[in-house]
C-alpha positions in Angstrom: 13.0 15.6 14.4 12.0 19.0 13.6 9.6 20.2 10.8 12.8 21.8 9.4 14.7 19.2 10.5 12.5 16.8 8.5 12.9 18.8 5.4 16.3 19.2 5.4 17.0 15.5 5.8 14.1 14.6 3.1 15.8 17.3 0.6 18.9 15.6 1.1 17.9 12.5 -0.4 18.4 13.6 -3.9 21.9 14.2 -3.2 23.4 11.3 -2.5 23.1 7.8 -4.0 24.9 4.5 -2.7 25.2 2.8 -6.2 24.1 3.3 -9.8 21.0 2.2 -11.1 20.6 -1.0 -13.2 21.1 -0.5 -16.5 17.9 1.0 -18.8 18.1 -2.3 -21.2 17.3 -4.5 -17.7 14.7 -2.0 -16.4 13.0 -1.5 -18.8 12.7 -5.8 -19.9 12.1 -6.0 -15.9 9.3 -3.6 -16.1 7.4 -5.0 -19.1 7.5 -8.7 -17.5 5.7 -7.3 -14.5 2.8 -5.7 -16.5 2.2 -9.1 -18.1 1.9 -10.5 -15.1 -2.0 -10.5 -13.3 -2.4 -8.7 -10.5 -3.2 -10.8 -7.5 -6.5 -10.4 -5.8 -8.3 -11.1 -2.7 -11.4 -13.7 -2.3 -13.4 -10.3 -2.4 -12.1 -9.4 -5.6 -9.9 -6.4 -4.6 -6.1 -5.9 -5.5 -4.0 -7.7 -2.8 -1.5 -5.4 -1.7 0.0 -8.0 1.1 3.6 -8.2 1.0 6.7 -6.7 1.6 7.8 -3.0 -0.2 10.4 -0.4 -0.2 9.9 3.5 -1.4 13.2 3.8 -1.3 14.9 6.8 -3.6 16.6 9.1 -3.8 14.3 11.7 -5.5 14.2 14.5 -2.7 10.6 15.5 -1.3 10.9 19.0 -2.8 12.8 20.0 -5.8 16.0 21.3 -5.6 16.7 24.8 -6.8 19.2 23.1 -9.6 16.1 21.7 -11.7 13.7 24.2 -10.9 10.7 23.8 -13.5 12.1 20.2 -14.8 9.0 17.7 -13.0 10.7 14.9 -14.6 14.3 13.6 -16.0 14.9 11.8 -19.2 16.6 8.5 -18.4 20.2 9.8 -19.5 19.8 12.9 -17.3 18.6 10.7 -14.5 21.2 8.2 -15.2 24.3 11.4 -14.6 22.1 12.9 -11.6 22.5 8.9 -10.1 25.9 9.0 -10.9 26.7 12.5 -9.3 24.8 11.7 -6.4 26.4 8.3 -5.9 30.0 10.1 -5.9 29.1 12.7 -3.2 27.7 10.0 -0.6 30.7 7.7 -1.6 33.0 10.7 -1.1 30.9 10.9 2.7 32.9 7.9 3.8 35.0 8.5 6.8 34.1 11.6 7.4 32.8 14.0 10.4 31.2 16.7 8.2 29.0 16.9 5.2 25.5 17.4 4.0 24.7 14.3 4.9 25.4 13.6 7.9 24.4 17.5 9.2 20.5 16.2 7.9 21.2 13.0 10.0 22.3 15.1 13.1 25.8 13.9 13.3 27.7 16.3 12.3 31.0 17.1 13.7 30.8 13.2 15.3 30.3 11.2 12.2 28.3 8.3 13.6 26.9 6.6 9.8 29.0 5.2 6.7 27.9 4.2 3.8 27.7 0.5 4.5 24.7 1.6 6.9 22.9 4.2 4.2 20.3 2.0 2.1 17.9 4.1 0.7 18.3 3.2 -3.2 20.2 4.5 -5.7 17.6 5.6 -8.4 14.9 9.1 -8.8 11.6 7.5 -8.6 10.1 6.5 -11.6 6.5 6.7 -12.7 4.8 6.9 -15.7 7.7 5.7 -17.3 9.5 8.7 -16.1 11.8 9.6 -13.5 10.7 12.2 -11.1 12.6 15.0 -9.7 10.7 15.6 -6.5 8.1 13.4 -4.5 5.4 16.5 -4.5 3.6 16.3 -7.8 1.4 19.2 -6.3 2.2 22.4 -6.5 3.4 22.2 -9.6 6.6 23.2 -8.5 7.5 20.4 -6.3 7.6 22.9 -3.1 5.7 22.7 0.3 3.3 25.6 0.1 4.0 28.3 1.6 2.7 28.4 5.7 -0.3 30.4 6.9 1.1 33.5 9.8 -0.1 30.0 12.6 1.9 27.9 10.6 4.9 29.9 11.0 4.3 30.6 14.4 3.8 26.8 14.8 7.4 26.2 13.5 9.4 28.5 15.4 8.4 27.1 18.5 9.1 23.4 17.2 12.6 24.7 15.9 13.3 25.9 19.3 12.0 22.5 21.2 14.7 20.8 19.7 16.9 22.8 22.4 15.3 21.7 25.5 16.9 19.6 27.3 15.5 19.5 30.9 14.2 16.1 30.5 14.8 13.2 28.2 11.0 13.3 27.8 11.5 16.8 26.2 14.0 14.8 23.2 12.3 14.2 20.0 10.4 10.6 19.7 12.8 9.6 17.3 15.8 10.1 19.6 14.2 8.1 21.9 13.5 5.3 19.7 9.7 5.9 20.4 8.8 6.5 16.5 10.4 6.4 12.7 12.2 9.7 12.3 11.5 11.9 9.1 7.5 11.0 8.9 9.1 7.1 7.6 6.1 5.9 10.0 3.6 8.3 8.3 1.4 9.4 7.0 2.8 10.3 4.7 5.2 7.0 4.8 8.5 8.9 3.5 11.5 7.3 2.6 14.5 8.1 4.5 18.4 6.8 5.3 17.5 3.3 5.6 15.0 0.9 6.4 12.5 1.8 4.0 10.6 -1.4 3.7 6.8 -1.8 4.9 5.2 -5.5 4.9 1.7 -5.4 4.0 -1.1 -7.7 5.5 -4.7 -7.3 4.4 -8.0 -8.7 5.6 -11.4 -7.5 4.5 -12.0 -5.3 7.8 -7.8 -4.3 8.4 -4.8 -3.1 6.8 -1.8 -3.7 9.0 1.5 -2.1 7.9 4.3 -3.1 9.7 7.0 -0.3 9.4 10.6 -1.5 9.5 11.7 1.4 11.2 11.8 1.3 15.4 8.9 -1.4 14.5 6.0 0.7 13.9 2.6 -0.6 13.1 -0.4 1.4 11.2 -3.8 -0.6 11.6 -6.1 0.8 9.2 -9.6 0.1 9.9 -11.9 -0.6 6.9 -15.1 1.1 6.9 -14.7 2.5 9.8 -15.7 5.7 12.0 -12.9 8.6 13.3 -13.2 8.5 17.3 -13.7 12.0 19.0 -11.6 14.2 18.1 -9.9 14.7 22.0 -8.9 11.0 21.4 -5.2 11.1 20.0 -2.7 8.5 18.2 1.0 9.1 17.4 0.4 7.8 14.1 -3.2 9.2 13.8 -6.2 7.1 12.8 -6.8 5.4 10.0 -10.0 4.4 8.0 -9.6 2.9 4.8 -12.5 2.1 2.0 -11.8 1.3 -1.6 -12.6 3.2 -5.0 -12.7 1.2 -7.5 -9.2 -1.0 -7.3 -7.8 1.9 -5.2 -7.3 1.6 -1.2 -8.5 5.0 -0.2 -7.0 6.0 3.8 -8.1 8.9 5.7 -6.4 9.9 8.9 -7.0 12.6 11.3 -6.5 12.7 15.2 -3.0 12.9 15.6 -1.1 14.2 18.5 0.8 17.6 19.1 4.2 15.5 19.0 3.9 13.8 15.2 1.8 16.3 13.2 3.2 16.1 9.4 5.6 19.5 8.6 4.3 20.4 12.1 0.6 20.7 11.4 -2.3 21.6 13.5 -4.8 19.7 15.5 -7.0 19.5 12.3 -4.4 17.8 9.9 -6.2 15.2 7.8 -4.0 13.0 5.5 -5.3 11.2 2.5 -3.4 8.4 1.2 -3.9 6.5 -1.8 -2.5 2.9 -2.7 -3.1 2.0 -6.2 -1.7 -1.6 -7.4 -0.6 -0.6 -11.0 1.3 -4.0 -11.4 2.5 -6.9 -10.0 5.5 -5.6 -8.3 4.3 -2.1 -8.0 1.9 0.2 -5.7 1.4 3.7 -6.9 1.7 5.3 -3.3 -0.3 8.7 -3.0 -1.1 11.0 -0.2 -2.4 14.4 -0.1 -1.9 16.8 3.2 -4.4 19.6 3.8 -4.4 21.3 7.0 -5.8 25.3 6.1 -4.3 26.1 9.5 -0.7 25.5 8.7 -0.9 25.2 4.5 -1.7 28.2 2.5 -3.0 25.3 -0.3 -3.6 21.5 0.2 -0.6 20.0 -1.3 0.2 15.8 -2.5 3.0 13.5 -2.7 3.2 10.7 -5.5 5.8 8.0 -5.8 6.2 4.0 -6.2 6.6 1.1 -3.4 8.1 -1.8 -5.1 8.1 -5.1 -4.0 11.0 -6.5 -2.5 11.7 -10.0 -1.1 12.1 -9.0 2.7 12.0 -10.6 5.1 11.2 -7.6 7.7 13.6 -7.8 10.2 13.5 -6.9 13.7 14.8 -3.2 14.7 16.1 -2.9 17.8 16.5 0.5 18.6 18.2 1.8 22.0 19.2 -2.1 22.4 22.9 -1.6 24.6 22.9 2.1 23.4 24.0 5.1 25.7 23.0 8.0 23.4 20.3 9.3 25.2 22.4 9.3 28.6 25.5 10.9 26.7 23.1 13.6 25.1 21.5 14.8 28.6 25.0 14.2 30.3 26.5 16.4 27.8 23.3 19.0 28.1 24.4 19.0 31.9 28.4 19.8 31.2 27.1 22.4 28.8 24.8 24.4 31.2 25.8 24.1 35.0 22.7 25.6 36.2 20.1 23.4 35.0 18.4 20.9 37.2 19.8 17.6 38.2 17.8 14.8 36.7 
């Protein structure tokens, strides 16, 4: 997917919804049981984050236009944005065209419904409040603006996603290699579906296992960055705590899953703070002066979730990637037989 691609389909999530929220009474009885509650911790004495989570919500990545200067939503304006948002994806169903499905790539074809669309109902909530974009920095809950490389950066991936000379040329996601919409990370984003992560920690690794196409992130504790020639779709990751906060710094990624389409030296920050038992306080900051006028950070919640993790079997039985460079061929004649 595209860096616009990416953003389109991340903006999208705030709006649409699959069902309403639970009611404010239940959350709110729900969320002061779980501060009562210890957090669980290792033999070492640091917050145990193993187990399985979900970042699904609908709160979009960047802020939409319509609550411009509004960082948060009190909980009856959140409660009619949920409400809104779950009537246009319920009013989705059936359908060839909308918003939706033109983020997902499938418009004109259809190809989701809603039974297949899991990604929560509710904004993000922390702090007690519910937010109306995932970037808390700028202020304004955009994507900074791109440096003259950045931009030039950009066009070309726009226009990569119109090569179609080989299926090796086709996105990683369309070929099941990778998570699309950075769900993989870093960052890990929420996306359509499949937003849960299981969690396994030991005092030298943190393995996340991502539920989308089966990723897995190994982060190494205390570790060292290898040279930087050496490259990783989902760059390399050394973690070391602060405090009761898992700190994870990645560099090294390849030219093919650089966040927003960054540049060789994109370095990712992430931080994964247990604020109570059913909650991690997921942050992760981008900074990349080649691509970002600014560095900029995400900040939203994984909540636990009873799982299990199932298998995802992408491209099991499934002719897409022959229909899309069969179809490639009908369109243009003169391009070469593969």
């Amino acid at each position: 997917m595209s860096k616009l691609s990416s953003r389109r389909f991340c903006a999208c999530i705030g709006a649409l919804a699959l069902t309403l929220g639970a009611p404010l009474v239940a959350q709110t009885s729900a969320a002061a049981k779980s501060k009562n509650r210890k957090i669980q911790r290792t033999a070492d004495g640091h917050p145990d984050l193993s187990g399985v989570w979900t970042n699904a919500t609908i709160t979009p990545m960047e802020r939409p236009a319509s609550l411009a200067g509004k960082a948060t939503l009190s909980d009856t304006e959140a409660k009619e944005f949920e409400k809104n948002a779950a009537k246009e994806l319920a009013d989705v169903d059936g359908k060839s065209e909308s918003p939706l499905l033109a983020a997902a790539g499938s418009n004109g074809t259809g190809g989701y419904n809603i039974l297949f669309i899991d990604r929560g109902s509710e904004l993000a909530r922390v702090d007690g409040v519910k937010r109306t974009s995932l970037i808390v920095d700028p202020a304004d809950g955009k994507v900074p603006p791109l440096t003259p490389e950045g931009r030039k950066r950009a066009n070309l991936a726009m226009r990569s996603n119109f090569i179609y000379t080989s299926i090796k040329d086709r996105p990683l996601s369309e070929r099941c290699l990778l998570g699309f919409g950075s769900t993989s990370g870093p960052p890990m984003l929420p996306v359509l579906y499949n937003n849960n992560y299981q969690i396994v920690q030991t005092p030298d690794t943190v393995m996340i296992l991502v539920e989308m196409v089966h990723d897995v992130r190994i982060v190494r504790m205390n570790g060292t960055h290898p040279p930087e020639n050496v490259h990783q779709w989902l760059g390399d990751s050394i973690g070391h705590w602060e405090g009761d906060t898992l700190v994870v710094d990645t560099t090294n990624f390849t030219d093919q899953t650089r966040f927003e389409g960054a540049g060789d030296k994109l370095h990712i920050i992430e931080r994964f703070q247990r604020i109570d038992p059913d909650t991690i306080l997921y942050r992760a900051t981008i900074d990349d002066p080649s691509t970002f006028t600014k560095q900029w950070t995400l900040e939203y919640p994984f909540r636990a979730t009873p799982g299990p993790v199932y298998e995802y079997a992408c491209h099991e039985g499934n002719y897409a990637a022959t229909d899309i460079m069969g179809g490639a061929r009908k369109a243009d004649p003169g391009a070469p037989k593969k």
